[in-house]
C-alpha positions as CSV (number, residue, x, y, z in Angstrom):
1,X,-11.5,12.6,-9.1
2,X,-9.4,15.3,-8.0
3,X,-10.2,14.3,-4.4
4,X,-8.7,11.1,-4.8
5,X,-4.9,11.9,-5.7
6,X,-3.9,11.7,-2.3
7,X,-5.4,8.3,-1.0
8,X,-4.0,6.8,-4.7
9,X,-0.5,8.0,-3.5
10,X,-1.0,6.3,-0.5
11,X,-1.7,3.3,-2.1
12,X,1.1,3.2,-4.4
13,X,3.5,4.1,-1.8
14,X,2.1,1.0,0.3
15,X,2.5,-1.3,-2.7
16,X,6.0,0.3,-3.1
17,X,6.8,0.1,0.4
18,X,5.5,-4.0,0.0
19,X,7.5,-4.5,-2.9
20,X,11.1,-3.6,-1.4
21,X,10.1,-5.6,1.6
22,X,9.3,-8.5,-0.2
23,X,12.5,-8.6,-2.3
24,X,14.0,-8.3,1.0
25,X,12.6,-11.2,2.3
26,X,11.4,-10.0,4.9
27,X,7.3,-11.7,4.6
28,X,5.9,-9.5,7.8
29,X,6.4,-6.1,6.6
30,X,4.9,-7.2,2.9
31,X,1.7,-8.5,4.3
32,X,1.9,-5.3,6.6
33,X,2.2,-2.8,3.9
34,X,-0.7,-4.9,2.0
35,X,-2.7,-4.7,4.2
36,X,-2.5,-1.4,4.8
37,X,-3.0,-0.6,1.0
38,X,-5.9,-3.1,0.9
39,X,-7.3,-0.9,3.6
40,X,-6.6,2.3,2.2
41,X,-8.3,1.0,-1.2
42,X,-11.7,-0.2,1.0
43,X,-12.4,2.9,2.7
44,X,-11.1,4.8,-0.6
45,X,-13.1,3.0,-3.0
């Protein structure tokens, strides 16, 4: 489990990132940042 702090971060950062971006407005960078979470999450998990 301990080997898996890091790529959770990540994650969570990504969603973060996705969150701001959305309240923004701005639709390209959300699906960008979910993406890259989704990602992160597949070869994670």
């Amino acid at each position: 489990m301990i080997a898996k702090i890091f790529p959770v971060a990540l994650i969570v950062l990504d969603v973060a990132a996705a969150v701001v971006y959305a309240a923004c407005g701005d639709w390209r960078r959300f699906i960008y940042w979910i993406a890259a979470a989704t990602l992160t999450a597949t070869v994670t998990f």
